[in-house]
Every structure is written in C-alpha cells, then in structure tokens.
N, C-alpha and C positions, 0 to 999 in steps of 0.2 A: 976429608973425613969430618972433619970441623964445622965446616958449613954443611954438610950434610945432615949430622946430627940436630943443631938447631930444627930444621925443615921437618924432617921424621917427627921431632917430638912436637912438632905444630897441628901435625894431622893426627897424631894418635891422642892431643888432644881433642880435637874435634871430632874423631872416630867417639870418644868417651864420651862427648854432651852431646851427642846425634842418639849413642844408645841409650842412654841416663833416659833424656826425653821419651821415647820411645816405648821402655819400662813402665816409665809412669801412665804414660797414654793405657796401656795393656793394662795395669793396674784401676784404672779409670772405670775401664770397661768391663771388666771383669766386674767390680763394683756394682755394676747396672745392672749386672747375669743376675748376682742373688740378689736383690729385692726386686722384680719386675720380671713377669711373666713373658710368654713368646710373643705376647698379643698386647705389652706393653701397660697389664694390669697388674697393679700392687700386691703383690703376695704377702699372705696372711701372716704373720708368727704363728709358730707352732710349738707346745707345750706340752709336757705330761703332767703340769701343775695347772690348777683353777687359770681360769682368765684372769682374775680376779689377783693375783699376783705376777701378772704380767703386763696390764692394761685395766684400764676402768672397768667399771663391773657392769655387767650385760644389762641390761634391759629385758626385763620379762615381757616374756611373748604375752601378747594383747589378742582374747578369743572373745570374739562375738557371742554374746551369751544371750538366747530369748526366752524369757521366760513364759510357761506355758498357760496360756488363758484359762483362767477360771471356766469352769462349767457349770451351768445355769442349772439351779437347784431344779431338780426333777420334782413338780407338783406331786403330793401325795396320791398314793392309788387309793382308790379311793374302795372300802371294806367289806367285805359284803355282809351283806345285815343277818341276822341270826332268823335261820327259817323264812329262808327269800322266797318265800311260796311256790317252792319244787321249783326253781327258775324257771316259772313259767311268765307271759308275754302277760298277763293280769299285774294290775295294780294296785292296789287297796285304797277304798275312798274312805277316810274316815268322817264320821259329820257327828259332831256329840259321844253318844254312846251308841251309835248304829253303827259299825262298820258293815262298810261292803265291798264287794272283789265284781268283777264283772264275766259273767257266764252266768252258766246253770248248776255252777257244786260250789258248796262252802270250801273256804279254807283256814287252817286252823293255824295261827301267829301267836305265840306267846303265851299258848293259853285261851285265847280269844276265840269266837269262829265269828269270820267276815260272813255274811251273807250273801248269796249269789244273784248280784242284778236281775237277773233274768225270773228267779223266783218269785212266786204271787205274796203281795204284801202279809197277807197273816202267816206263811210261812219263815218270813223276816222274821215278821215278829216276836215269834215262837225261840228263832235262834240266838236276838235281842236279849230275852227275857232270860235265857236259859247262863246267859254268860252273865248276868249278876250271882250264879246257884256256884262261881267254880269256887269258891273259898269258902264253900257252906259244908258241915262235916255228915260224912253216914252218920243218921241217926233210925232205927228200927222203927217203924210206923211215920216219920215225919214227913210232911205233907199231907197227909191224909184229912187231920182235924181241920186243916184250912190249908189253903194254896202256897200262903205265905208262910214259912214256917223259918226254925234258926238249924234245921238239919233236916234232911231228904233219903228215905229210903229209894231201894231203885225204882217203886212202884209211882214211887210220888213224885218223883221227878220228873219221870214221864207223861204223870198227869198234869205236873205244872206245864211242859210244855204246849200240850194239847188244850190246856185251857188259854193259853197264852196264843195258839194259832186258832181261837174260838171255835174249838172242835171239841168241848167239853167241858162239863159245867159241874161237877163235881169228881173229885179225886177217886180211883180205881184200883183196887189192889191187882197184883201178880195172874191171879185166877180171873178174875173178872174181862180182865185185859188179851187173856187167851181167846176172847169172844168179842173182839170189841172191833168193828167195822165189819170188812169185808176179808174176806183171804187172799192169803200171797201179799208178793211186797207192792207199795206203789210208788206213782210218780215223785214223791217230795218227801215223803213218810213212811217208815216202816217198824215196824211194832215187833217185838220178834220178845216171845214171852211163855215162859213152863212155870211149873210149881217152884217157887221159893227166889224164883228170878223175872227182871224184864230188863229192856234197853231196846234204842231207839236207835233206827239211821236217818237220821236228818237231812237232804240235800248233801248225802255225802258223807258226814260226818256221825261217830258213834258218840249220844250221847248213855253215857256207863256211868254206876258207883262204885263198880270193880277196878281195881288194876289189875288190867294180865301181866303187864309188865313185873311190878312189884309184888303185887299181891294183893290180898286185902280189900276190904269195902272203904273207898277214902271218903265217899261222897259224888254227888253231881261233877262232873266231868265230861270234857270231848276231848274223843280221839280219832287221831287219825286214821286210823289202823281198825282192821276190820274184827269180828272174832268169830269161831267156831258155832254155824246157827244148827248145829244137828241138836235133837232134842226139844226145840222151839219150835211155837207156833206161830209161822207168820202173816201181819194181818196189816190192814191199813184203813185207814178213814176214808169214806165214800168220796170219791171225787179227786182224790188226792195221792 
C-alpha cells in the first residue's frame, strides 16, 4: 500500500502539469479568437465613445476639390442706336453737313433728314438747306421778306425749300402756292396747300410747322409721318 501510494501520486502529479499545460495553451488561443478575424485580420476596437478617446485622433478625410474656371467676360452687346433707320439694310453716309442714306426716300435721324442717294442733286439740296430751319421758331410772315430769315411761317418754309432746290426765286404765300406748278403729287416733291396752311413731302418726308403730335405751330420741321391731305391742294413743280 506504501509503495503503491508513492507511484499514484507521481502520476496524478503528472496528470496535473499535462492539464495546467494544456489550459494555458486553450487560453492562448482563445486570445487569438478576440483580436484577429477568421481571415487572420486585426479587428477593429469598438466604442460608443469618440475615437478620440480610445486611439489617436482620425485624420480628416482629404476631398479633391476643383475649382470652377472662370468664364470669359461676355464682350458687350453692343446697343442699338436710337432711330436705327426703321432697321432697314441703308446706312447713313455722313460728309459735313450733307447726310445721305442710299435709295430713293429720305430718312429722318435725330431730327435730321438724310437724303436719298438716288435723288437728283437739287433735290439734296433742298433737304440740306431745310435741316439748318429745325431749331428756327413759327414766326407769322417769316420768310417771306427774305429767304433767310430768324423764324418761318409754314408758307415760307416751303418756299425756302424750293428756292434751295432752284425751283423758285421768290417766297410764296399759302394762296399763291395752291397754283404753283402743275397738279397732283410728284416724283420728289409735293406741295399740298389751302387757305391759311401749306407743307411739303420731300423725297418721303413731311416737311410741317405744325405738330399733329403736340400741337401747335413750333416752326420748320420733318416728320416722319404723314398727315390728313383732304381739303389741300396738291401740286408740284414741273419735272419733279
């Protein structure tokens, strides 16, 4: 029994440090479970606090940023000019104080009448001459005593015209002018004339000392715009 005992507790020693061993090995590996994935990748720490109190602090995320190219200043449009001659395909030639447009009708800019290329020159001339009268005031008989005068009734003006397209050599009142050429309108000239009124269409243009617009007798004027010939007599210089 003696020697038996000794024997038994040699092996239950060695039963003890085979399992001891063994423990720890399990213990070992167990160790490798939690931190390393199935596939042998380091798993993450997991938190319900900041990173930032569990590990260094992250790194902001770095975004490609392009900023967007300038766009080239759009040249100005360029404006359109006040009284662009009805946007018509004519372009106004100015030379001194002649303006001219190119066709067969005046056009009226600013106040101004271009004359129409095509027009026989003392016609020009006439519409030349008539555009120094637009800043001259209605004055009752003016013109008459002389051509040149510092205010124009409507009679006179017409007559400055007409001495200015050497179609007349002395100034005409209102009556006189109901008789004056031939009848009906013509090619370049038209006279159109009753008791206590005249006015003229020029290559197109009215030259008036009325405004129908406004009103009133202002003086020597062109218009674009035509007006009511009932009541008138209309006449025109031979040839013309």
């Amino acid at each position: 029994m003696s020697a038996v005992t000794p024997r038994f507790s040699r092996r239950l020693a060695v039963l003890f440090f085979a399992g001891s061993v063994a423990v720890e090995m399990a213990n070992a590996q167990d160790g490798r479970t939690d931190t390393r994935g199935s596939f042998g990748v380091p798993l993450q720490p997991f938190s319900l606090r900041e990173t930032a109190d569990t590990g260094p602090r992250a790194e902001p995320i770095r975004v490609a940023y392009y900023a967007p190219r300038s766009q080239p200043a759009l040249a100005p449009r360029a404006e359109s000019v006040e009284d662009d001659l009805e946007r018509t395909n004519t372009f106004p030639e100015i030379n001194s104080n002649r303006p001219m447009v190119a066709g067969d009708r005046a056009i009226l800019r600013n106040a101004i009448a271009y004359a129409p290329s095509h027009a026989p020159d003392n016609i020009k001339n006439a519409i030349w001459a008539v555009n120094t009268l637009r800043r001259k005031p209605y004055v009752w008989g003016g013109g008459h005593a002389s051509f040149n005068d510092y205010g124009y009734d409507c009679s006179g003006a017409v007559s400055f015209a007409l001495h200015y397209a050497g179609l007349l050599d002395a100034p005409l009142p209102s009556s006189d002018l109901r008789d004056y050429g031939r009848r009906g309108r013509g090619r370049w000239i038209t006279i159109y004339s009753r008791n206590g009124h005249t006015f003229a269409i020029i290559a197109g243009l009215r030259l008036d000392t009325t405004d129908l617009r406004d009103g009133g007798d202002v003086g020597p004027r062109w218009y674009a715009d035509g007006r009511d010939t009932r009541g008138f007599n209309a006449r025109h210089p031979v040839g013309w």
